[in-house]
C-alpha positions, 0 to 999 in steps of 0.5 A, spaced: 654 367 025 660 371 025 665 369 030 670 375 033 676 373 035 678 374 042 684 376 044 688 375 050 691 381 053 697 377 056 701 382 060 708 383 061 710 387 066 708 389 074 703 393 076 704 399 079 701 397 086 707 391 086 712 396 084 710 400 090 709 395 095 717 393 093 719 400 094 715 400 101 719 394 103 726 397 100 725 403 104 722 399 110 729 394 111 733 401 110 731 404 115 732 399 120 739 398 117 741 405 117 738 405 124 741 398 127 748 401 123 748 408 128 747 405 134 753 399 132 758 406 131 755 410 138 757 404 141 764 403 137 765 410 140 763 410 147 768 404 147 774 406 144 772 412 150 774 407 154 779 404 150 782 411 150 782 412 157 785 405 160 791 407 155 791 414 157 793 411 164 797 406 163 802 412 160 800 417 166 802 411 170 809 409 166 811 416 167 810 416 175 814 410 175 820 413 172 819 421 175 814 419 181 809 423 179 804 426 174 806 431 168 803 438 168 797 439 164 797 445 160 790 446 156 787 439 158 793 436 156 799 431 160 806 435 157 812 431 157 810 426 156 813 423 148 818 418 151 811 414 153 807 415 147 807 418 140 800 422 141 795 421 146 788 420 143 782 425 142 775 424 144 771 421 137 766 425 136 760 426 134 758 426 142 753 421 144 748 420 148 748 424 155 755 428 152 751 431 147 749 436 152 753 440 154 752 442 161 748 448 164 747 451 170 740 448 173 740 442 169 742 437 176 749 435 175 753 435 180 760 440 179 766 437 182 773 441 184 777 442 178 771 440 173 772 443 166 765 441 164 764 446 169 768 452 166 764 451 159 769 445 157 765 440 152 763 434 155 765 430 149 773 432 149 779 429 155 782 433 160 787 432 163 788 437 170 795 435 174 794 437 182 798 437 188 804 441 190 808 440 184 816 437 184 821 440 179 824 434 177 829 438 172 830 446 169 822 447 168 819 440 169 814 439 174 810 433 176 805 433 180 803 428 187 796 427 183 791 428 176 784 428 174 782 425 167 776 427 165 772 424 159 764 423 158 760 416 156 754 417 152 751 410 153 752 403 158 759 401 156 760 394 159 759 395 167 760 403 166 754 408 166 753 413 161 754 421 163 761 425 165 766 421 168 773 422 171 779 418 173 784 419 178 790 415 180 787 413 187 779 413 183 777 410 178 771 410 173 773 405 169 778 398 171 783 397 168 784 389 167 
């Protein structure tokens, strides 16, 4: 009888169906990732909205004191204000959550005297809007008995809800601690 030698195949490699399941998995654990990562940077900016806003009044407040009352605002900006801070803070963008949306008439939301977000100013910016009859306090410098601060949350941040909000000195959104 004549005996043939049988060889074994001995492979070296991985098949083409481990090689899918290990990109699958890949591609699964980075899209959870990816996920879990844009909502830890929607929540830095909503809290850094916050942060903004509590510093922003703490200048507003510092200027009362010294010229017993508000500055003027002039495009949604408090003026006069650079012996207080270098630069006030912008909003970060890109808007989150409920300050995605700009608002539109009919969609429910409730416009208050002297909103911008009603006269077509984003959600997602700050404004400022001195009030009152003003006091000059020196050639061309007015300040004013009280302001509103407008500024948008895009989701629960800390005890804070999301949605447009607002900060005046007697009502504040926000608890400056």
């Amino acid at each position: 009888m004549h005996m043939k030698n049988k060889q074994k195949r001995v492979s070296s490699g991985f098949t083409m169906v481990e090689l899918l399941v290990v990109v699958a998995i890949i591609a699964l654990l980075s899209s959870v990732s990816l996920v879990a990562y844009q909502q830890a940077r929607q929540k830095a900016r909503n809290t850094r909205r916050v942060s903004d806003m509590v510093q922003i009044i703490k200048v507003l407040e510092l200027y009362n004191l010294s010229n017993k009352g508000y500055p003027a605002g002039v495009n949604g900006v408090p003026q006069n204000l650079s012996s207080m801070a270098a630069s006030l803070p912008v909003a970060p963008n890109p808007p989150d959550g409920a300050c995605a949306t700009p608002h539109q008439a009919g969609d429910g939301y409730n416009c208050v005297e002297q909103d911008p977000n009603c006269a077509g100013v984003p959600w997602n910016q700050y404004y400022y809007v001195a009030s009152g009859t003003p006091s000059t306090i020196s050639p061309g410098v007015n300040v004013y008995p009280d302001y509103v601060y407008f500024f948008c949350i895009g989701q629960q941040t800390g005890d804070i809800g999301p949605g447009p909000k607002s900060v005046a000195p007697n009502n504040k959104d926000i608890n400056i601690k």
